[in-house]
N, C-alpha and C positions, 0 to 999 in steps of 0.2 A: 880351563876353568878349575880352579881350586874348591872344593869344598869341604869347609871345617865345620866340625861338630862346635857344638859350644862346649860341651865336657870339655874339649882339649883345650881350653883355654885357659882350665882350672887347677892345671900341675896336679901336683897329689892331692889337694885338697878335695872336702868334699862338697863343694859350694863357691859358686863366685868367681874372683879372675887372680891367677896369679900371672902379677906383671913382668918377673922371670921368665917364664915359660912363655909369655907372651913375646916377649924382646926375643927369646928363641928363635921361635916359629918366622916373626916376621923378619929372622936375619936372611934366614932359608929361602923367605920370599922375595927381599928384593936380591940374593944370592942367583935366584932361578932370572928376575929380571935382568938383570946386568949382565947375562949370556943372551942377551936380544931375543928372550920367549917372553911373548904376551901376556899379559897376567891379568884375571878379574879372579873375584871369589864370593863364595857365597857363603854366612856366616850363620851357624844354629845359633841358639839360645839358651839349650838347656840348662847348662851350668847358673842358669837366673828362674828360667820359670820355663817348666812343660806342661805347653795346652792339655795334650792325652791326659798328664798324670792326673793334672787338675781339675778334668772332665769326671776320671774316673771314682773320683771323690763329692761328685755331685754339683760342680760347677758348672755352669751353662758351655757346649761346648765352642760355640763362639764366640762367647768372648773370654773363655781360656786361652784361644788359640790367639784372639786379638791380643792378648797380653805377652802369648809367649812372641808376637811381631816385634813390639817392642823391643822383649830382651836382645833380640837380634839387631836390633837400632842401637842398641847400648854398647855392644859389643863391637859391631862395626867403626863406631867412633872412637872407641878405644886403639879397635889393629889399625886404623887410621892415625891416628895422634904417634903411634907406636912407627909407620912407616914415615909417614912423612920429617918425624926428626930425624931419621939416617937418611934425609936430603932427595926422596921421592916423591912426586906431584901424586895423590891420588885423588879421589872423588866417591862419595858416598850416595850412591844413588837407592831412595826409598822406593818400595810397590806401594804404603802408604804415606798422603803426604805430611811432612813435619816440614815444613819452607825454611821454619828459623836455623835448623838444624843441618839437613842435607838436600839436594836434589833430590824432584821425584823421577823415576824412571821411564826414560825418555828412550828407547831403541837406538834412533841416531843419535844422539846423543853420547849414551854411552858407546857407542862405534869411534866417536869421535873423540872423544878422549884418549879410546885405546890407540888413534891413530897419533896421535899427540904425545904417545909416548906416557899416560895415565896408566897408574892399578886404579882399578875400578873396584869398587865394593858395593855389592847388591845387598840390601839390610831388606826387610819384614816379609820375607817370603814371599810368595805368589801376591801379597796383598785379599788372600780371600783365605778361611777357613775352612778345614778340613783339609786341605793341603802342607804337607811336610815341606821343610828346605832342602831336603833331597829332592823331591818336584822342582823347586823353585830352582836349586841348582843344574838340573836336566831341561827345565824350560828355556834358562839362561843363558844357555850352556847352546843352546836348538836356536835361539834369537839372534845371537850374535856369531852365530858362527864359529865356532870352537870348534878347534882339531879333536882336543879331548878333554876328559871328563876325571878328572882327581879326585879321588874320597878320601879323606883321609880321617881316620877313626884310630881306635882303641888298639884294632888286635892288626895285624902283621897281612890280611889277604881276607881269603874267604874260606870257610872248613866246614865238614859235612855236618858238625855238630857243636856247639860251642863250647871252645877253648878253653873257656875257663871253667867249666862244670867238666868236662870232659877231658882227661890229660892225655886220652887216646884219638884224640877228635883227627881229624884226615885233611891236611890243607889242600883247596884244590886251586890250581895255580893258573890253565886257561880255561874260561869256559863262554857257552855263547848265553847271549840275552834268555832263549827260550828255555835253556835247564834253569837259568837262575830264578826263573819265574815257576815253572812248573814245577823244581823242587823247594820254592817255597822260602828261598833261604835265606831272605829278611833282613842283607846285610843293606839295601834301600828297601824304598815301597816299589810294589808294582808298578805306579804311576810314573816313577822316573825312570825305570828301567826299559817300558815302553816306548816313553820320548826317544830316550837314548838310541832304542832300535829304530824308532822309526825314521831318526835321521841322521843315523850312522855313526855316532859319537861313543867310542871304546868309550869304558869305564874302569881305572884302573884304583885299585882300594889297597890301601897302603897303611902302617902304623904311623900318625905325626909323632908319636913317645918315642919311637927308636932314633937314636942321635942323628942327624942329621939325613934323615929319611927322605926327604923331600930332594934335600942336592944329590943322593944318590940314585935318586928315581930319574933325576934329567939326565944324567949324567951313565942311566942306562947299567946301572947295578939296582942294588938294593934287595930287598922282600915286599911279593904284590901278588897280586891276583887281579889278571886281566879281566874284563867280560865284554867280548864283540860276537 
């Protein structure tokens, strides 16, 4: 299980999708596919619209969260349009329904795709509010059976203090579910990092910015931080 932020979607910009970086990313994905590993993903939204932000500003928080679903609908049909020209079958499966648009998410279903040889893309999160797509990528992730759990975000792992306010910050490279929780460190929510233990799915957190980070993660190099 893959899980992209919606920021990385947005190259350097500060808003929206850059279709460069997008064409990047998903060379890397069917690069990982075409070595015979399984591929589904679960796609944030932010680089469109975040419930929290929009919460925090006085908007109802469900239906900020119900809009940042969408974003993540939007985005999915995009890394979709994006794979499927370089010649891969995949399928977008919603937690909300949109019929005209994709599948709604069926468990067997998408089993069966993946068995068909489908990328699977999981678009509006859990389908309920107040749940993150880090939950929904750990639920997903717990549903279907996944060896493991890919994050892939901004910064390069996980570190005692963040990276970018701190140029002394400490990267720490393995750790188990129960420090990442007890110290607080916020690189998921608690909620997914529980599923995660509770059904045994490493979670390994990774930079998608650094060049070709993702083919050297299968391929058993790279920069990461573990957590089992």
């Amino acid at each position: 299980m893959l899980k992209l932020s919606g920021e990385a979607l947005m190259g350097n910009q500060d808003f929206g999708i850059d279709l460069n970086t997008i064409n990047a990313i998903t060379d890397q994905i069917i690069y990982v596919f075409k070595k015979g590993i399984k591929v589904s993903i679960v796609v944030g939204g932010g680089n469109i619209f975040r419930g929290i932000s929009a919460s925090s500003k006085g908007m109802d928080r469900s239906s900020a969260d119900y809009t940042g679903m969408m974003a993540t609908v939007m985005n999915s049909l995009i890394l979709q349009n994006s794979i499927e020209q370089k010649g891969i079958d995949t399928r977008v499966q919603s937690a909300l329904k949109i019929e005209n648009v994709c599948e709604s998410y069926i468990r067997r279903k998408a089993m069966r795709h993946i068995e068909k040889n489908r990328i699977v893309i999981f678009a509006a999160g859990t389908g309920n509010p107040y749940f993150t797509t880090d939950t929904a990528a750990a639920l997903r992730a717990s549903d279907i059976k996944c060896d493991i759990l890919l994050k892939a975000t901004k910064v390069d792992g996980i570190y005692d203090s963040d990276p970018e306010k701190n140029k002394n910050a400490k990267k720490l490279y393995n750790l188990s579910y129960d420090y990442v929780i007890n110290n607080d460190l916020r690189i998921m929510d608690t909620s997914s990092i529980s599923l995660a233990k509770e059904n045994k799915i490493p979670i390994l957190v990774f930079s998608i910015q650094e060049y070709n980070s993702l083919k050297d993660i299968v391929n058993g190099k790279g920069n990461f931080t573990l957590i089992q």
